[in-house]
C-alpha positions as CSV (number, residue, x, y, z in Angstrom):
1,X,-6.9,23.9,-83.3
2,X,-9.4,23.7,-80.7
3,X,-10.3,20.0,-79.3
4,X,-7.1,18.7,-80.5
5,X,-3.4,18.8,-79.1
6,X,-0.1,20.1,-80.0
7,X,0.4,16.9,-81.6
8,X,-2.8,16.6,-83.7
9,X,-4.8,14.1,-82.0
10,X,-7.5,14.9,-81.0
11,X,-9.1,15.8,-77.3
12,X,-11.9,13.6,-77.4
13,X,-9.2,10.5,-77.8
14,X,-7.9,11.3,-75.1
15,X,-10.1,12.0,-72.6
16,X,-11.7,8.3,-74.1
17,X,-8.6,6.9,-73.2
18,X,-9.0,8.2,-69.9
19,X,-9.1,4.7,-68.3
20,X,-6.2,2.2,-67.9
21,X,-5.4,-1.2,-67.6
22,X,-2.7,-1.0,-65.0
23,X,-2.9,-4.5,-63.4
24,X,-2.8,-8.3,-64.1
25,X,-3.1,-6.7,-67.6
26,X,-3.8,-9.4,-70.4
27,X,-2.6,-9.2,-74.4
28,X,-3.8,-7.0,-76.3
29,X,-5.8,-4.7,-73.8
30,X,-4.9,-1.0,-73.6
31,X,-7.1,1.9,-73.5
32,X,-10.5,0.9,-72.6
33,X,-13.7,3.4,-73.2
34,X,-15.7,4.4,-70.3
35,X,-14.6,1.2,-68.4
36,X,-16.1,0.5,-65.1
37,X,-13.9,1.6,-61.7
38,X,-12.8,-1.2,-59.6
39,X,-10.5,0.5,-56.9
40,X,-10.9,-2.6,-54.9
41,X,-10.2,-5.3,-57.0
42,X,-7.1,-2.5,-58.1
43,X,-7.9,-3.5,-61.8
44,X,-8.1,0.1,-62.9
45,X,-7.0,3.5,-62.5
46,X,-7.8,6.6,-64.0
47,X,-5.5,9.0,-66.2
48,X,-5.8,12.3,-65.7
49,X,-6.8,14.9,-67.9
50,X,-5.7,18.3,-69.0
51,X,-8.8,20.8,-68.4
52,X,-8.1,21.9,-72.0
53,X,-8.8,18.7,-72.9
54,X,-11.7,18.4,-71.3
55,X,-13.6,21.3,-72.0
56,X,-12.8,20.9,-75.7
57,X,-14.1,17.0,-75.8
58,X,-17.1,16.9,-78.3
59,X,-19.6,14.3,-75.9
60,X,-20.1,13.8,-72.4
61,X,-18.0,10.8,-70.5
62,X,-19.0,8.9,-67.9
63,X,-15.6,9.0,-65.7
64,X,-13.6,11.4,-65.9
65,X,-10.2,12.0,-63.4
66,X,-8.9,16.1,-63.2
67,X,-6.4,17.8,-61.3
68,X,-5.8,21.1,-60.2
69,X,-5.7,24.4,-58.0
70,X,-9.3,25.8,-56.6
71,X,-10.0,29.5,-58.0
72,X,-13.5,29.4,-56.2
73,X,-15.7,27.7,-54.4
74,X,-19.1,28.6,-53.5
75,X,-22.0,26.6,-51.4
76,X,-25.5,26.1,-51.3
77,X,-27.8,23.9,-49.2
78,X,-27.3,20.7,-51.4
79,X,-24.0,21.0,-53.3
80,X,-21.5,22.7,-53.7
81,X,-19.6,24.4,-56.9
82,X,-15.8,24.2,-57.1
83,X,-14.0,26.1,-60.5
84,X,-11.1,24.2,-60.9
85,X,-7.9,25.3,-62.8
86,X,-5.0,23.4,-64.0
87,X,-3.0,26.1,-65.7
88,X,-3.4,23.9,-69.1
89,X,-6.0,27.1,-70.8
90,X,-7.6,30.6,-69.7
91,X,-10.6,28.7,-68.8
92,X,-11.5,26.8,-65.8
93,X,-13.9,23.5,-65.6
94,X,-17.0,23.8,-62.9
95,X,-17.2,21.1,-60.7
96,X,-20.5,20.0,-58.9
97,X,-20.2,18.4,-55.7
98,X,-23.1,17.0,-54.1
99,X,-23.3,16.6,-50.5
100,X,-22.2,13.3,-49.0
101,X,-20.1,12.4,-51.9
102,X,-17.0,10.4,-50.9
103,X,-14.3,13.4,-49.7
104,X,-16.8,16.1,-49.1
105,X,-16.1,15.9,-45.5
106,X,-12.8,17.9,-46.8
107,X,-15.2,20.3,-48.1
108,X,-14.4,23.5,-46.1
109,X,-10.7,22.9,-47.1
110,X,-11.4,23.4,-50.8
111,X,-10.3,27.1,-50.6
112,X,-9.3,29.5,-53.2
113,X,-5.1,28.7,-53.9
114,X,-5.7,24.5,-52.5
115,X,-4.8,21.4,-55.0
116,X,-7.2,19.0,-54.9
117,X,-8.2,16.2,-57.8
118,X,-11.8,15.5,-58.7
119,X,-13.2,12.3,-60.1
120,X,-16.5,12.8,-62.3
121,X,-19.1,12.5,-65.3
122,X,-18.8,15.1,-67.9
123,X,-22.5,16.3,-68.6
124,X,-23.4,19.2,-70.3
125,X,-23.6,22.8,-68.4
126,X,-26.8,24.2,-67.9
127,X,-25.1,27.3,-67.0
128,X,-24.8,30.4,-69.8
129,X,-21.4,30.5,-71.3
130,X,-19.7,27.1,-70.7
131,X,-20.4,23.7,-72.6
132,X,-19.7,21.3,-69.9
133,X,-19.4,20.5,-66.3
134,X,-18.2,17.8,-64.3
135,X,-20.6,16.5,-61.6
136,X,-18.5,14.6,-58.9
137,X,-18.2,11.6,-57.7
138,X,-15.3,11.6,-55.1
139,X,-13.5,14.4,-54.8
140,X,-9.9,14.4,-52.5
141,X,-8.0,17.4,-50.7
142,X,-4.2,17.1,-52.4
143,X,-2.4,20.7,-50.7
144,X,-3.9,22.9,-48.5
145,X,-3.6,26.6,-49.4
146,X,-3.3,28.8,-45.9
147,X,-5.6,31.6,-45.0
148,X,-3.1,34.3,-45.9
149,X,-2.8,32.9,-49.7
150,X,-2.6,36.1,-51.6
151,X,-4.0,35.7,-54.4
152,X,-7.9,36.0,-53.9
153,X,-10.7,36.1,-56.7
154,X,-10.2,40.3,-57.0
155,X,-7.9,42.8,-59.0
156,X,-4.8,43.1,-58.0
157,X,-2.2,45.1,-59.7
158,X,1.1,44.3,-62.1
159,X,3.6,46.3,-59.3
160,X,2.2,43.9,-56.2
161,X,2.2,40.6,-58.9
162,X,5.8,41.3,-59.5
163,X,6.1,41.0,-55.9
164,X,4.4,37.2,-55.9
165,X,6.2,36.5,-59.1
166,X,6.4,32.5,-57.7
167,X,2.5,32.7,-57.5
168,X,1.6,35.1,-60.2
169,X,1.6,32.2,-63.1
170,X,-1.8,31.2,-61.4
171,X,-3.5,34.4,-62.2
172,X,-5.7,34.6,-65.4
173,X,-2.8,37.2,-67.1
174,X,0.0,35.7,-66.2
175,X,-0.8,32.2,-67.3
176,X,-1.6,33.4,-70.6
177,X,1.3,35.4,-70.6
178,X,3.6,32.6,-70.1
179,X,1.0,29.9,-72.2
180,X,1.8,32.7,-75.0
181,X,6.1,32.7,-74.4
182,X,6.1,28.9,-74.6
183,X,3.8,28.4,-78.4
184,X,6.0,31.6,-79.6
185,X,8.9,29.9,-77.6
186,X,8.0,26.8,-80.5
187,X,7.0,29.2,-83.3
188,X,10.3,30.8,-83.3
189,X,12.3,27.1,-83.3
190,X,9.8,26.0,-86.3
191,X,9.9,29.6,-88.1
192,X,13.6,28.7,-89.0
193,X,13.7,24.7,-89.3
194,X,11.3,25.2,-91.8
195,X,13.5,27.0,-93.4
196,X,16.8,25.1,-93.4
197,X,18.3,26.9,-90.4
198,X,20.9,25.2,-88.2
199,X,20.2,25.9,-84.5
200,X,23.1,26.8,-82.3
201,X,23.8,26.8,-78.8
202,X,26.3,29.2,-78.5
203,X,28.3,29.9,-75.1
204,X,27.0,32.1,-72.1
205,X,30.7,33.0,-70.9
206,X,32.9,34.6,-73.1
207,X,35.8,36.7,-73.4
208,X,34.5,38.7,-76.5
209,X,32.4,42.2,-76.2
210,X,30.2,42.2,-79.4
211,X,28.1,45.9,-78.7
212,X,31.9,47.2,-77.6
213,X,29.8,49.2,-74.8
214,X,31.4,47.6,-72.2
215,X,28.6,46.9,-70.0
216,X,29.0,43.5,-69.1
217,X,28.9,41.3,-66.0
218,X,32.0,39.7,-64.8
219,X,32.2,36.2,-64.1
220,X,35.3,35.1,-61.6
221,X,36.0,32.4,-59.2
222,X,38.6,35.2,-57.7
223,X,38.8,37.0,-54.4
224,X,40.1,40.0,-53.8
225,X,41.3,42.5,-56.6
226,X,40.2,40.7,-59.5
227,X,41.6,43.1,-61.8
228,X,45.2,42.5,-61.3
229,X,45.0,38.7,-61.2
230,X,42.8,38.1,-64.4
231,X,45.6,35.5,-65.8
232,X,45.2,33.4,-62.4
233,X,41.3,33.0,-62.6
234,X,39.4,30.3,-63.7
235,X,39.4,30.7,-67.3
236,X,43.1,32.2,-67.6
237,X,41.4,35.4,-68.7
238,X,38.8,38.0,-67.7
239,X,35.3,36.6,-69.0
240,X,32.4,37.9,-68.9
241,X,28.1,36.4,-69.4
242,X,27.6,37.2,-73.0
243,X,25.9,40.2,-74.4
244,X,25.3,38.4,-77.7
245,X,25.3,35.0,-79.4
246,X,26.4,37.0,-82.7
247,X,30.3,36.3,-83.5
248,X,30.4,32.7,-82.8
249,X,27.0,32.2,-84.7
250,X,28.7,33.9,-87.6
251,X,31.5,31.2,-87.3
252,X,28.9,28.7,-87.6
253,X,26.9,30.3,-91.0
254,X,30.6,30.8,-92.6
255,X,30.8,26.6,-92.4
256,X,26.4,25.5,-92.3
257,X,25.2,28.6,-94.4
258,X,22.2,29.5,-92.8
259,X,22.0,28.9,-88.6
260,X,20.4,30.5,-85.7
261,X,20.9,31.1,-81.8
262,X,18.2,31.6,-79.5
263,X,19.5,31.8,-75.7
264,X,19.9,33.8,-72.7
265,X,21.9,37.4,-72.6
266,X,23.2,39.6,-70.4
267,X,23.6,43.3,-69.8
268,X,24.6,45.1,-67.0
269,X,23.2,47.9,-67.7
270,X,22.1,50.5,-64.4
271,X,18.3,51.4,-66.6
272,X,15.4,50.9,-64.8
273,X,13.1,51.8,-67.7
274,X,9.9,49.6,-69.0
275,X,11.7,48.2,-71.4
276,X,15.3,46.9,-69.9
277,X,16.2,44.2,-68.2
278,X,19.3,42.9,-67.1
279,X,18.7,38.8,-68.2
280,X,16.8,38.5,-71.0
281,X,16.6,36.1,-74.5
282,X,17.6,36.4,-77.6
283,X,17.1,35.3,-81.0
284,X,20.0,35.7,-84.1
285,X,20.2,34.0,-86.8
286,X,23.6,34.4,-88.7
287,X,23.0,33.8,-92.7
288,X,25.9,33.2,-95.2
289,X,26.3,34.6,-99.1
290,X,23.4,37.3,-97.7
291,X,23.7,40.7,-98.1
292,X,21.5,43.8,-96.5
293,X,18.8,43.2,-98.7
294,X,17.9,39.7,-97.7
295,X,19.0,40.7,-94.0
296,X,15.8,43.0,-94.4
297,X,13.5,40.2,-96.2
298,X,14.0,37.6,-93.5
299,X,13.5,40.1,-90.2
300,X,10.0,41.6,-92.0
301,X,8.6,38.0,-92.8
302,X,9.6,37.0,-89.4
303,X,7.7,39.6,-88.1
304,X,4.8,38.8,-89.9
305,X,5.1,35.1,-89.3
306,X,5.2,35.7,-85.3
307,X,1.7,37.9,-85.2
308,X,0.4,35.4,-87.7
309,X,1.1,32.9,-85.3
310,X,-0.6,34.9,-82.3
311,X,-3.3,35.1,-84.0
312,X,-4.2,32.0,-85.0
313,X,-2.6,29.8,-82.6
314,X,-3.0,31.8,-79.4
315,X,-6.6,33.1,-79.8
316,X,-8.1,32.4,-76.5
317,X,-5.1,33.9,-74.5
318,X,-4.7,37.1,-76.9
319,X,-8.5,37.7,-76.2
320,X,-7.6,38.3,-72.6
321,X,-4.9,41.1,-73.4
322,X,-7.4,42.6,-75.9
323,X,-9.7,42.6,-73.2
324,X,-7.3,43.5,-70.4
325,X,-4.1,44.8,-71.2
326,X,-4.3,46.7,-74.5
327,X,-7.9,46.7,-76.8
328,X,-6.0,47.4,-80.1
329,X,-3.3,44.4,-79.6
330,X,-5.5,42.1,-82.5
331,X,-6.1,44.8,-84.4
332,X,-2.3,46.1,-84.5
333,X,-1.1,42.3,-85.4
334,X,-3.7,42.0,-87.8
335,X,-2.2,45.3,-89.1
336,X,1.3,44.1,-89.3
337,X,-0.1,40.8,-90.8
338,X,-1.6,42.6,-93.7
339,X,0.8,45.9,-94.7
340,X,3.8,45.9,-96.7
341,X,7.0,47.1,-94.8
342,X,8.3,51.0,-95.9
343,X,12.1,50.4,-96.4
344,X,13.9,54.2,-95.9
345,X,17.4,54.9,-95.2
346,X,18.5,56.6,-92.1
347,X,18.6,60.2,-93.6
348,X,15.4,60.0,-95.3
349,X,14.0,59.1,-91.5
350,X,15.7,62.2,-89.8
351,X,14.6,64.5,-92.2
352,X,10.6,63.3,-91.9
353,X,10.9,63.5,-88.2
354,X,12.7,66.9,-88.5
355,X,9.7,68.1,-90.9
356,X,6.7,66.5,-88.4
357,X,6.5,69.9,-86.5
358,X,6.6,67.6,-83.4
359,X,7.9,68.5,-80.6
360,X,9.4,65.5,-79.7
361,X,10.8,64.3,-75.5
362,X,14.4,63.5,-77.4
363,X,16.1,66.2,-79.7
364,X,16.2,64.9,-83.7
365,X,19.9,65.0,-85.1
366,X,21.6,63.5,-87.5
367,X,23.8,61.2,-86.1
368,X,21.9,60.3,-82.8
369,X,20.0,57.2,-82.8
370,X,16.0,57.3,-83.1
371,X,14.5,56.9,-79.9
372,X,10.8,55.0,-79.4
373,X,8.9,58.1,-79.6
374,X,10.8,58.3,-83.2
375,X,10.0,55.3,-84.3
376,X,6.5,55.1,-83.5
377,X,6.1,58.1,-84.9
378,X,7.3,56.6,-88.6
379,X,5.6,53.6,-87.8
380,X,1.9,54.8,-86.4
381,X,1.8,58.1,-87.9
382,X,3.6,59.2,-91.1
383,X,3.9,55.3,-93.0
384,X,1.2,54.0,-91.1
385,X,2.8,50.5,-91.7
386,X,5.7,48.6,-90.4
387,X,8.9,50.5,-91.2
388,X,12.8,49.3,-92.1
389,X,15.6,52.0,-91.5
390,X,18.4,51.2,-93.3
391,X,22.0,52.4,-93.7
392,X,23.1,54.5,-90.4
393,X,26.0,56.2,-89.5
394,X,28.9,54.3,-88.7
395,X,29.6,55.7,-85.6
396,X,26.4,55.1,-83.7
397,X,26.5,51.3,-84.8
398,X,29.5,48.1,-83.7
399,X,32.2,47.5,-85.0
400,X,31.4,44.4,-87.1
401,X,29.0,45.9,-89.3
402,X,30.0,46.2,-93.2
403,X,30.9,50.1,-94.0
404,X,29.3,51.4,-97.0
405,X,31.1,52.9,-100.3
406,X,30.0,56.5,-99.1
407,X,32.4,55.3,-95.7
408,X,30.1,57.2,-93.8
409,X,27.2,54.6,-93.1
410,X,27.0,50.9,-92.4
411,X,24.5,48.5,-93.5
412,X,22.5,48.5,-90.4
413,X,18.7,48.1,-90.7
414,X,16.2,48.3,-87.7
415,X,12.6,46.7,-88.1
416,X,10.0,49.2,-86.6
417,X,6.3,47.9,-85.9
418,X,3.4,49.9,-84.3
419,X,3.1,50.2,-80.7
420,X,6.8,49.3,-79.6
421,X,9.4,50.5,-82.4
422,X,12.0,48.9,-83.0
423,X,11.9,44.9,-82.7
424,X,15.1,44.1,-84.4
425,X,18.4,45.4,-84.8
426,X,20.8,44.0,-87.6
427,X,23.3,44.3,-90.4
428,X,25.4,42.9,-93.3
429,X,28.5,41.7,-91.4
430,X,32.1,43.5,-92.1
431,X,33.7,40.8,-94.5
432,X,36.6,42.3,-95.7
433,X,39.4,41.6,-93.0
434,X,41.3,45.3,-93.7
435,X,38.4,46.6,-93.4
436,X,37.1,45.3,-89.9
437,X,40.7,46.0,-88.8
438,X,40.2,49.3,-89.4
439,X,36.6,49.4,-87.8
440,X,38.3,47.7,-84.6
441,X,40.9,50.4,-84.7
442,X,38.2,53.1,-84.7
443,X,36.3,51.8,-82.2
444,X,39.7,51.2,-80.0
445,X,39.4,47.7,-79.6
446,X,42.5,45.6,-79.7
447,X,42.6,43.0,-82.6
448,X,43.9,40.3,-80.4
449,X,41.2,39.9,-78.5
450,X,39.2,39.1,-81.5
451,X,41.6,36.8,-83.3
452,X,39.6,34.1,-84.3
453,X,36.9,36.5,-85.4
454,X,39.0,38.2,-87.6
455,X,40.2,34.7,-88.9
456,X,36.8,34.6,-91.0
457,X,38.1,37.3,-93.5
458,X,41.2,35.0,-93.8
459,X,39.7,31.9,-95.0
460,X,37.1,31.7,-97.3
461,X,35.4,35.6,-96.2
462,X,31.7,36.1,-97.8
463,X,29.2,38.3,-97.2
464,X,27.2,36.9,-94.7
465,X,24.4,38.5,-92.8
466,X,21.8,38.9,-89.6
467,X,20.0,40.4,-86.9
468,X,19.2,40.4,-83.3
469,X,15.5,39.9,-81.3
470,X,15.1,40.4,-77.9
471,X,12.4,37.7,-77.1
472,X,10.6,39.6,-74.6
473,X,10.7,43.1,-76.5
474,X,8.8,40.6,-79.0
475,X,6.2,39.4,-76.5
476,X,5.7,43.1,-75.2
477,X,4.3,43.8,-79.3
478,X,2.6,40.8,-79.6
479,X,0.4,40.6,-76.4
480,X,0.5,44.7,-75.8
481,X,2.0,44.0,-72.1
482,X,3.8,47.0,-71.7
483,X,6.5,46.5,-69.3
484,X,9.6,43.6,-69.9
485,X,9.5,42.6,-65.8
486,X,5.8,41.2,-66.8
487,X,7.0,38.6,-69.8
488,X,9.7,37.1,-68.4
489,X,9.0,34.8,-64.9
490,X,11.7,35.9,-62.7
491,X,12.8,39.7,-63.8
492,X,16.2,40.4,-63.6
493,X,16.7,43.9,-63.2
494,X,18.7,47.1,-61.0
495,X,18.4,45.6,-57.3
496,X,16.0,42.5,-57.8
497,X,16.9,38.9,-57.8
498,X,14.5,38.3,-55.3
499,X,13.5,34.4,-56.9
């Protein structure tokens, strides 16, 4: 909510508590209101205060103590103005400096990119379109920021921001960008403790292939031809950084019920599109005694609970994509927010888009998975809702997934939302042990190597259930940002781990 924190107290306490006893303190005195500053006798010091926290306070104060990086700084005969940004919110707070307050000597230094801290009285801002100000009363030079500092008050383009990515989280975008990854970062985490989910940290290296495609990177402490020594490296074995928290969070939902992973993955995978990357998060939660049905249930009320989230609890920062980055982003979440999802199986899907008369990039066929041009037709055009495809052939989807009685389709299910397509990928898991035998001899995978997996079926099998998120696919439809390099902070992709 606006004037209060994460926490639920509220702004104004804290910038009132802006002032500390800090020495020769006596009983029972703690924060003190608008208490007097003594540097010399050293009885006080200030706190400092978030910006957010500032420009949300509901009175003025009479000392105030901020911190942060000059975006501006303009000057006139008199005074100066300095907008100061901490990275806390979108906005920045103005700053007044008079001439010959204490530090002002340091003045010319204040340059766009330089930390400095400001001490002041909150008054209110004559100025259109901002509540308050804070007029100065010393003022001191932390960091210097050089002439060449690249990142002037002017456009500058996503392509050379990828190229600054250790700078880029002080522009306006990418600060809300990343404000926005951390609250959905805690929405996720609180969507499913609410909900009686067990949260699992499952491993990063791992011997097991759960997609069974193979494109995985190798992790070794060997030299030489790693191939033929695989016994003799670290691990006794060749491993590999996962591709998916999946099969050892189903081990933990067949002995908690209901648990959930949300980590980093891997996949070496040569694509240079928009929407690829080689690191990336995700989310899985793994649910016991479910079936297809409530697989479906919990991905679409996910989906709604993230863009409600956005909404509501990102406001300030999804103005600046509406604004920005994509003018119908609100609109589209309020969409999703609203609208039932359309629940179709596979066939019905191929046969609409083989009707539409459109002639689309990638060929329709039976048996071929629906590229993003497919499903945003369903999803924008035809349903004009959400959309869950259900039940697709079993030999475009893994291994693990449970084979219909038609044996010619598994209960997969994709979630579809406008804009993107597909946001989650899922199934009912395999739990009949001859069964996923004979979908690991189909896919030509050795049984061996998944043992323990297959140990499941053996003691105490039940259907069991759950789906995979790629976090930043998720950020991409909630803040319109269209490419994956620009919500994650260090890309990983084809030829770049430049930071």
């Amino acid at each position: 909510m606006p004037g209060s924190t994460a926490g639920g107290t509220p702004a104004a306490t804290l910038i009132s508590a802006a002032i500390v006893k800090s020495k020769r303190r006596q009983p029972g005195v703690g924060f003190r209101l608008s208490a007097p500053v003594s540097r010399a006798a050293g009885d006080y010091i200030f706190m400092r205060i978030l910006v957010k926290h500032v420009l949300a306070s509901s009175e003025p104060k009479e000392a105030l103590l901020v911190k942060g990086w000059v975006r501006t700084r303009r000057d006139a005969k008199d005074f100066s103005f300095l907008e100061l940004n901490d990275g806390s919110c979108l906005a920045s707070l103005q700053v007044v400096v008079d001439a010959g307050t204490p530090g002002s000597e340091d003045l010319t230094h204040f340059t766009t990119g330089a930390s400095v801290e400001v001490e002041g009285k909150l008054v209110p801002s004559p100025a259109p379109g901002q509540k308050w100000e804070l007029r100065a009363s010393r003022i001191r030079l932390i960091g210097r920021a050089e002439a060449g500092y690249p990142l002037q008050k002017k456009g500058h383009t996503l392509e050379f921001l990828r190229t600054i990515a250790h700078l880029r989280p002080r522009s306006n975008l990418f600060g809300a960008m990343f404000r926005t990854r951390s609250r959905l970062a805690f929405a996720v985490h609180q969507f499913f403790q609410e909900r009686d989910f067990v949260y699992v940290h499952t491993p990063v290296i791992t011997a097991s292939d759960c997609e069974g495609a193979g494109e995985m990177f190798r992790v070794t402490a060997l030299k030489g031809n790693i191939d033929e020594q695989s016994q003799a490296d670290f691990f006794g074995r060749s491993t590999y950084l996962t591709v998916s928290g999946q099969l050892e969070g189903e081990a933990f939902a067949c002995a908690l019920s209901n648990i959930y992973t949300f980590g980093p993955t891997f996949r070496a995978e040569n694509s240079n599109t928009a929407r690829h990357a080689a690191e990336f998060w995700m989310i899985e939660p793994e649910m016991a005694f479910c079936d297809l049905q409530g697989d479906m249930d919990l991905g679409e009320e996910f989906i709604k609970a993230m863009a409600g989230y956005t909404l509501k609890q990102c406001a300030e920062d999804l103005a600046l994509f509406a604004k920005f980055v994509d003018k119908g982003v609100t609109e589209r979440l309020q969409f999703v927010v609203e609208r039932p999802f359309v629940r179709i199986p596979y066939t019905e899907a191929i046969e609409i888009l083989k009707g539409s008369g459109r002639p689309f990039e990638f060929p329709v066929e039976y048996g071929s998975n629906l590229q993003s041009e497919h499903e945003r037709f369903l999803t924008e055009e035809h349903f004009k809702s959400p959309v869950t495809v259900f039940n697709y052939p079993r030999e475009i989807k893994p291994f693990y997934m449970r084979v219909n009685d038609d044996a010619k389709t598994v209960t997969a299910m994709d979630v579809l939302v406008p804009g993107i397509g597909e946001v989650i990928g899922g199934a009912q898991r395999e739990e009949r042990l001859d069964q996923l035998l004979d979908n690991m001899k189909f896919r030509k995978l050795r049984p061996e190597d998944y043992w323990w997996y297959a140990d499941l079926r053996r003691y105490g099998t039940v259907p069991h259930a759950g789906f995979g998120l790629g976090f930043e696919r998720l950020l991409m439809f909630l803040t319109g940002v269209s490419n994956i390099r620009d919500v994650i902070p260090f890309a990983r992709t084809p030829g770049n781990a430049e930071f």
